[in-house]
C-alpha positions in Angstrom: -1.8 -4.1 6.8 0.5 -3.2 4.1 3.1 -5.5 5.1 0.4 -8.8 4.8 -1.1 -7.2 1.7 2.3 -7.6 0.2 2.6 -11.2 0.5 -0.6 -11.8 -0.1 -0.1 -10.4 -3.7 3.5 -11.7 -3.9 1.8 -15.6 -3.2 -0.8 -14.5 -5.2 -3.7 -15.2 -2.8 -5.3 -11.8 -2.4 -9.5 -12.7 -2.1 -11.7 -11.8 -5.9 -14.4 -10.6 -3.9 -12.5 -8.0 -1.5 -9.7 -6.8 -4.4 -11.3 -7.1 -8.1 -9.2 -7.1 -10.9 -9.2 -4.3 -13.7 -10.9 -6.8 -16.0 -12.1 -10.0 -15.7 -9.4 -12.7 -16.0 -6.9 -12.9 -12.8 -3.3 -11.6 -12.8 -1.4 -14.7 -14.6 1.7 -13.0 -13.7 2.6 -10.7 -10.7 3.6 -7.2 -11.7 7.1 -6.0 -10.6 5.6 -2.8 -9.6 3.1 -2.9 -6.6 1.8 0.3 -5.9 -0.6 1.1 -3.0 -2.8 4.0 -3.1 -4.0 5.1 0.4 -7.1 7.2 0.2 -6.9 9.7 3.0 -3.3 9.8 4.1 0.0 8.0 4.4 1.9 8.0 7.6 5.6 7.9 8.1 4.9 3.7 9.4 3.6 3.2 6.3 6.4 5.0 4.0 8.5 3.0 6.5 7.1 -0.3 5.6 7.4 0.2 1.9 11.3 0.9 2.8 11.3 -2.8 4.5 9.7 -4.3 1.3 11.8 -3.2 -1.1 14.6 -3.9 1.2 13.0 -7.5 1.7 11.8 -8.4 -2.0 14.7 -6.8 -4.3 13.1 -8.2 -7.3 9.9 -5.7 -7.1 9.5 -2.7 -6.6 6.8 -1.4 -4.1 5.4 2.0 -4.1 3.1 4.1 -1.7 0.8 7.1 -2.8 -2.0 9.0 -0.5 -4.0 11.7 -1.0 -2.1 13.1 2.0 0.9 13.0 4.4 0.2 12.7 7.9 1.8 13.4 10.7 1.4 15.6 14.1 1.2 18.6 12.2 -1.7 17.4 10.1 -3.3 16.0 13.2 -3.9 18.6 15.0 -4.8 21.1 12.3 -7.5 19.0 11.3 -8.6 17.0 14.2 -8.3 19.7 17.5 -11.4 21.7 17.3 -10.4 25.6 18.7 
C-alpha cells in the first residue's frame, strides 16, 4: 500500500475525495518530504519499504511514523488472551 501510495503522490494522482488537502487549493508542487503516518503501528515491511523508496527516488525523501512498532513481541502481548 505504501509502495503505490508513493507513486501515486510522486505522479500526482492521489483521489480529492479519499486524501484532502490541508486547505483548499491542490499541491501545485510535490513536497520533497513525504511522510506517512500510520495510525496503529508500523511493521518492519513497511520501514522496509520506506528503505526501497528512498533508495528508488533519491530526489525525495520519504519518511514513516506510527503510533507503534509491531512486531512478534507486540503481537502476542496484545493479541493472545491468557
Amino acid at each position: 500500500m505504501i509502495v503505490s501510495l508513493a507513486d501515486n503522490i510522486l505522479k500526482n494522482k492521489l483521489s480529492e475525495q479519499d486524501y484532502s488537502y490541508i486547505d483548499s487549493a491542490p499541491i501545485k508542487e510535490i513536497p520533497k518530504t513525504i511522510i506517512f503516518y500510520i495510525y496503529g503501528g508500523v511493521c518492519y515491511e513497511e520501514v522496509r519499504q520506506i528503505y526501497e523508496l528512498n533508495k528508488k527516488y533519491s530526489d525525495y525523501n520519504f519518511k514513516i511514523i506510527g503510533t507503534s512498532e509491531l512486531n512478534t513481541r507486540s503481537f502476542f502481548d496484545n493479541y493472545i488472551l491468557y
